[in-house]
N, C-alpha and C positions, 0 to 999 in steps of 0.2 A: 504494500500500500504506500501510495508515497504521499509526501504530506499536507500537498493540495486535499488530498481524496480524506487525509484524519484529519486534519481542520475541518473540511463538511463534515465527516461524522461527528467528531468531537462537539459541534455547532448541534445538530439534529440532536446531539444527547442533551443537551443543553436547554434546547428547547421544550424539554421531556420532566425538566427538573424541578427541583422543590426552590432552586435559586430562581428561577427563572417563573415559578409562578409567586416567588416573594415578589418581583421584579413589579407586577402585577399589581398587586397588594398598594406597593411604592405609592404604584401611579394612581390609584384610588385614592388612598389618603392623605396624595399632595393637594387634590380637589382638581388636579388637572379636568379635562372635559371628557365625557365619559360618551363621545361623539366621534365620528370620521369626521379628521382635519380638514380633508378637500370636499364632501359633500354635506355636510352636519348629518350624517344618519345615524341617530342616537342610539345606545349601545342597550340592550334591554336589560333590565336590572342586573348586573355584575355579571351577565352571559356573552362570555369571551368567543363563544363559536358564532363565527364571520366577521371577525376582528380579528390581527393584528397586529403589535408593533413593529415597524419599518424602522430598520435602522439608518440613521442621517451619515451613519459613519461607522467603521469595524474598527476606529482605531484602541476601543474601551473595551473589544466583544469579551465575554466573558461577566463583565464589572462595570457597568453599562453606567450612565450619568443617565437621569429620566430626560435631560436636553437630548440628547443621542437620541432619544425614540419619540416616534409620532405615530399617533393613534389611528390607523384607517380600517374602512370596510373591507373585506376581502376584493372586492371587486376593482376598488382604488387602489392596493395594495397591488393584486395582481399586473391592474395596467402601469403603475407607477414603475413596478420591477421589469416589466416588458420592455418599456423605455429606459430602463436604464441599459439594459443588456445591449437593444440598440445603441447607445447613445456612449459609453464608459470610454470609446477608445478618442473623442474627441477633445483633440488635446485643450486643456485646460479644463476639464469640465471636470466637476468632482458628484459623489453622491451626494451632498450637503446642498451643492446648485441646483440637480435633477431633480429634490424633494421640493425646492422650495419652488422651483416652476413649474411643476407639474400641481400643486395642490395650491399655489395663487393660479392659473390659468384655468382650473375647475373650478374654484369659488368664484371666477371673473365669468366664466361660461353660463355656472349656476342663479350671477346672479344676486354672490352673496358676498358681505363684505371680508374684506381681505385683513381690516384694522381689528377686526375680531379675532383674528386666527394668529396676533404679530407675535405672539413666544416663540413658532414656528422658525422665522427668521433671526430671531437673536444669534451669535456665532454662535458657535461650539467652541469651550472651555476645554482646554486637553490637560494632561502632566499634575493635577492637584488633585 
């Protein structure tokens, strides 16, 4: 196995975990929104299936900042990742750019303001 292939695993077990549903937990009782970032489709009482978190950045994975993640539906999620795969080998562009144009260009589509959703674009804080 080489170590592209145990990073994905190591990632998928991760996603399986007691840390990673504390991670969860986190983001509940920061009062973050308990909604998909790019369409507000609200999350039905603490029921995480068809939600979610997108990470803005691997540089934490493991030990994530709740800034590193953003809340979407599976459906935003999915198309959000579809474009990135497209989109990752364009020089300068980073995951952190792709989330935040992809979920202001759907709240601009939808309609919905973008000054609601601004924690989204705050940097990412790394090294502390």
């Amino acid at each position: 196995m080489n170590s592209s292939t145990q990073i994905r695993a190591d990632y998928y077990s991760y996603l399986k975990s007691m840390e990673w549903r504390n991670k969860r937990q986190q983001w509940i009782d920061s009062g973050k929104p308990l909604m998909c970032f790019a369409c507000e489709k609200p999350m039905p009482y603490f029921d995480w299936s068809g939600f979610n978190f997108h990470h803005r950045t691997y540089k934490n994975i493991f030990n994530e900042n709740l800034n590193d993640l953003v809340l979407l539906c599976a459906d935003d999620h999915r198309e959000l990742s579809k474009q990135w795969e497209e989109l990752k080998e364009v020089q300068g562009h980073c995951l952190h750019n792709q989330t935040h144009i992809y979920v202001v260009s759907k709240r601009i589509n939808l309609g919905l303001s973008v000054k609601s959703n601004n924690f989204i674009m705050q940097p990412i804080v790394t090294g502390k």
